[in-house]
C-alpha positions as CSV (number, residue, x, y, z in Angstrom):
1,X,-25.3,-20.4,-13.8
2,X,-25.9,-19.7,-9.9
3,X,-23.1,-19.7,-7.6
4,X,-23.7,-23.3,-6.1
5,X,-23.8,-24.9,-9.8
6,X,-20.1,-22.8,-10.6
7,X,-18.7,-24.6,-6.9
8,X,-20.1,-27.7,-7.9
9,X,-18.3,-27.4,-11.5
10,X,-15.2,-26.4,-10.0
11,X,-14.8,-28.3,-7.4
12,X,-16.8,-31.4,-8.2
13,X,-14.7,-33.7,-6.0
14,X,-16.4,-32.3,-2.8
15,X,-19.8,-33.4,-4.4
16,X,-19.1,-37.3,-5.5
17,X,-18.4,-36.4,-9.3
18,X,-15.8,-35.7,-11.5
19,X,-15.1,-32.9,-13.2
20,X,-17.0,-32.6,-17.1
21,X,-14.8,-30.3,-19.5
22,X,-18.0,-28.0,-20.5
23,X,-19.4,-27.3,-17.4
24,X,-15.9,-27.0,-16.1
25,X,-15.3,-24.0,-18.7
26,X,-18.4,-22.3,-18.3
27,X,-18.0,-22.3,-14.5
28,X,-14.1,-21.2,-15.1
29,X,-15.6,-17.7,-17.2
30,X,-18.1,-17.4,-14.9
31,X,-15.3,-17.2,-12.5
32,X,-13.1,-14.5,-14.4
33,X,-16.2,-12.3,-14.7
34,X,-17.5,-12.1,-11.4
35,X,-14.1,-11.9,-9.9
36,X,-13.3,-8.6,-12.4
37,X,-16.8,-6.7,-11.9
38,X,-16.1,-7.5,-7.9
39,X,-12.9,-5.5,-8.1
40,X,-14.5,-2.9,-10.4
41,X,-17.4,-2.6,-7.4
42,X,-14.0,-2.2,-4.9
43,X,-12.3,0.1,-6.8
44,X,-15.5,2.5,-7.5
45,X,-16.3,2.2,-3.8
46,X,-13.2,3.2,-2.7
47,X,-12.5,5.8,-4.9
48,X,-15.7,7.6,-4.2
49,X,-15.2,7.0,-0.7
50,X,-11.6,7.5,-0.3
51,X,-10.6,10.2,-2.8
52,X,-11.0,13.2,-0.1
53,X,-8.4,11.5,2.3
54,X,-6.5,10.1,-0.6
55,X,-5.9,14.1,-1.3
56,X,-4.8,14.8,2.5
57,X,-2.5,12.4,2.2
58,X,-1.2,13.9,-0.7
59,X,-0.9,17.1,0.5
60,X,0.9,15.7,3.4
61,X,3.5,13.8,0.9
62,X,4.4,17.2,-1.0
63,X,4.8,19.1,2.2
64,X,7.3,16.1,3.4
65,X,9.2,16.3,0.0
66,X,8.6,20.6,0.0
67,X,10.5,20.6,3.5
68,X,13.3,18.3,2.2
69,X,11.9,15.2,3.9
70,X,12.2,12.0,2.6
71,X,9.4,9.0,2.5
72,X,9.2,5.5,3.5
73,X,7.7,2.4,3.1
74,X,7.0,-0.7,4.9
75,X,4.7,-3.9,4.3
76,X,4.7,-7.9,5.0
77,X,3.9,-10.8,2.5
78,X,2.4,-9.7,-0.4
79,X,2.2,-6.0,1.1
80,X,5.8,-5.4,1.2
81,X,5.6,-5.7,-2.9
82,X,3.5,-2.5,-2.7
83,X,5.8,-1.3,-0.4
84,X,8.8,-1.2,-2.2
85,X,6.5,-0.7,-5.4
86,X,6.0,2.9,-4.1
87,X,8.8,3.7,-3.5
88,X,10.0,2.9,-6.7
89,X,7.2,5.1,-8.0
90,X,8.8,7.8,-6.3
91,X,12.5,7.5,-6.6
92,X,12.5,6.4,-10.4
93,X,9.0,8.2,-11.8
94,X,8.5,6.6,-15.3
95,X,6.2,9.7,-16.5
96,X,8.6,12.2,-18.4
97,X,9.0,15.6,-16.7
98,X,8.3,14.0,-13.2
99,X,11.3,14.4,-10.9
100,X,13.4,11.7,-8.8
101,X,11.7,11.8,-4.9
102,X,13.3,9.8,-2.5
103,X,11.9,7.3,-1.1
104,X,13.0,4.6,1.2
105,X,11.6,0.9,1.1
106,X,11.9,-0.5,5.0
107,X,11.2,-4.0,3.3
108,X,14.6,-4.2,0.7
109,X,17.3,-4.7,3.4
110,X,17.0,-8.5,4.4
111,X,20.1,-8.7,6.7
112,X,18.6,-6.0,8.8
113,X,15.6,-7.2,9.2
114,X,17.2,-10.6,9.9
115,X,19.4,-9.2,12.1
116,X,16.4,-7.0,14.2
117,X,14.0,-10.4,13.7
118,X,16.8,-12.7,15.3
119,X,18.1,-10.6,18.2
120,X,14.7,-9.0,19.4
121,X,12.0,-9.4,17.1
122,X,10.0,-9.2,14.7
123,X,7.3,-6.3,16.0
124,X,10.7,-4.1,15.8
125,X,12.1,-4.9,12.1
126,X,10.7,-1.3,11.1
127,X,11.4,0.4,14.6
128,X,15.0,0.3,14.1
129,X,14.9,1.5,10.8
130,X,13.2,4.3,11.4
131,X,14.7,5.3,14.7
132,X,18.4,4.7,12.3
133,X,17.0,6.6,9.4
134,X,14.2,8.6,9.9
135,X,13.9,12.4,10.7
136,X,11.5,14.8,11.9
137,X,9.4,16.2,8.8
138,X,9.4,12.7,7.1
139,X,6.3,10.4,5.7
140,X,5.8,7.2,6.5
141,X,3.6,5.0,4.2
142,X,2.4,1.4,5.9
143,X,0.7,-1.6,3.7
144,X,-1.4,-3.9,5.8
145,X,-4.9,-5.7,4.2
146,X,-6.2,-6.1,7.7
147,X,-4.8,-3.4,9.4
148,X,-3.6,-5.3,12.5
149,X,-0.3,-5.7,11.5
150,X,1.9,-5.3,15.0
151,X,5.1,-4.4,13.1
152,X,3.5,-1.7,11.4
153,X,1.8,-0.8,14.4
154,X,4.4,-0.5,16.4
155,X,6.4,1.5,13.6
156,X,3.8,3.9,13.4
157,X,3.4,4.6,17.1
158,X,7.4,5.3,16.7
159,X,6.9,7.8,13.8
160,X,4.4,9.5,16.2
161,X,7.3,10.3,18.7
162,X,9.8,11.3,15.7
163,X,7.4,13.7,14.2
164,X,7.2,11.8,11.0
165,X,3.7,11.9,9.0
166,X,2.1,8.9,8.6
167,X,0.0,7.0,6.2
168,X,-1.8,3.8,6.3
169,X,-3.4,1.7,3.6
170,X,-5.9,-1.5,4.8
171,X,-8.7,-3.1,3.7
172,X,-12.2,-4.7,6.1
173,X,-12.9,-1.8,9.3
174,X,-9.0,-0.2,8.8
175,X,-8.3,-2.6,11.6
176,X,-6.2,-0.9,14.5
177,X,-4.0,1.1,11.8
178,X,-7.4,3.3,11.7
179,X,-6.2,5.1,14.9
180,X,-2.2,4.8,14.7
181,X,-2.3,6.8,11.8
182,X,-2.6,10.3,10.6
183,X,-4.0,9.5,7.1
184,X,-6.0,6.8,6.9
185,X,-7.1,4.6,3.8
186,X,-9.3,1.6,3.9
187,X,-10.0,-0.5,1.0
188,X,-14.1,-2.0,1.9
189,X,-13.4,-5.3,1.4
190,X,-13.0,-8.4,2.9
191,X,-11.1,-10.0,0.3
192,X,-7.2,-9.5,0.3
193,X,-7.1,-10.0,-3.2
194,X,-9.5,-7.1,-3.7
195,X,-8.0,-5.0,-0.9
196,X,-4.2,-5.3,-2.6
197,X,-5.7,-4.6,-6.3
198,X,-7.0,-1.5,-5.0
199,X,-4.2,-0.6,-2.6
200,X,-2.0,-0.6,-6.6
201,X,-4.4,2.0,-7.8
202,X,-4.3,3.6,-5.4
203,X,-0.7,4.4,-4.5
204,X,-0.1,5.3,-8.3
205,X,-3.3,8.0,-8.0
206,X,-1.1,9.0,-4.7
207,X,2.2,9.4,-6.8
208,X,0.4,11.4,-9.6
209,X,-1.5,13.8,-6.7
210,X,1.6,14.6,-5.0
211,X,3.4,15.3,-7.8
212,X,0.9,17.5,-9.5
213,X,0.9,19.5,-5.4
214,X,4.7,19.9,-6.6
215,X,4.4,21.1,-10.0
216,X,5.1,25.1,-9.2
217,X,8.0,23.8,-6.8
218,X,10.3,21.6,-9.7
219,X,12.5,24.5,-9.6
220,X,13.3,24.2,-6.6
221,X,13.6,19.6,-6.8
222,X,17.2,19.6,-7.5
223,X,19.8,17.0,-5.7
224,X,20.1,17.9,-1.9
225,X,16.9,19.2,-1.3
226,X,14.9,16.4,-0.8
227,X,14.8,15.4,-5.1
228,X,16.8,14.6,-7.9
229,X,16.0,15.8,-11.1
């Protein structure tokens, strides 16, 4: 079935018909499949695209964590899941043997961000934070699909000043993240769905990297320096 005859299935309305059960569930499998191989295709391209800067940021992680640094998060809408999905990754690693990191979602305190939208805006709600919390020697992780996100922007330009690492994940051209960051990874893809399935498998390769780059310093990943066992 060609991609005009699955539109015309599902969305017969726009044609002058109504909708007929059988064509309807062809056109609805047709659907599942080509929207999984098209996030297979993402996921390969990024992967093989990606997986040198993917290790750099890595590297850049463990040396935070190595220095007693901690790592934070930010992300709007449906990014600021990932956001605070990471740092869970980190703080509370489900894999046995993998220690406690910690890791700071900017996204999880609503009265501050409520509080920073109100009074001066919303470009700032992870400025504050991070002027508040952050410390030389820290990472800074930013979710954005297009990569134009101004709060993030603006967040990462004040990470630049503090001497804090940072890390940006987009999708499409990297947007104007490309330049603001130190590590930069870019989903190629135009879809947002596609960009934020990737971004998942990607932050959870991210996790496992940096923890492997930290295996011969667990000794050392006790409470106070930077880890929790």
């Amino acid at each position: 079935m060609s991609k005009e005859s699955d539109l015309r299935a599902l969305y017969p309305f726009l044609h002058g018909q109504a909708q007929d059960p059988v064509r309807m569930e062809a056109a609805l499998l047709s659907s599942v499949a080509e929207k999984a191989r098209d996030s297979r295709r993402t996921n390969e391209a990024f992967f093989a695209e990606q997986s040198g800067p993917l290790i750099a940021a890595a590297r850049a992680i463990a040396a935070t964590y190595r220095a007693n640094g901690r790592l934070f998060s930010m992300g709007n809408g449906g990014s600021s899941c990932d956001a605070a999905h990471v740092a869970v990754e980190f703080a509370h690693p489900v894999t046995a043997g993998r220690p406690a990191l910690s890791a700071v979602s900017l996204v999880a305190d609503l009265a501050m961000i409520s509080a920073v939208a109100n009074d001066i805006g919303f470009e700032h709600i992870f400025v504050r934070q991070l002027v508040a919390l952050g410390r030389r020697g820290d990472a800074l992780v930013g979710f954005s699909t297009s990569g134009n996100s101004a709060n993030l922007i603006a967040a990462f330009a004040k990470a630049r000043e503090l001497g804090i690492v940072t890390i940006g994940f987009a999708g499409g051209d990297g947007g104007r993240m490309k330049s603001a960051v130190d590590h930069s990874l870019i989903v190629p893809s135009a879809s947002i769905h596609r960009v934020q399935e990737c971004h998942v498998a990607a932050y959870h390769v991210l996790w496992d990297l940096v923890h492997t780059l930290l295996a011969d310093d667990r000794g050392s990943a006790q409470p106070g320096n930077g880890a929790a066992a």
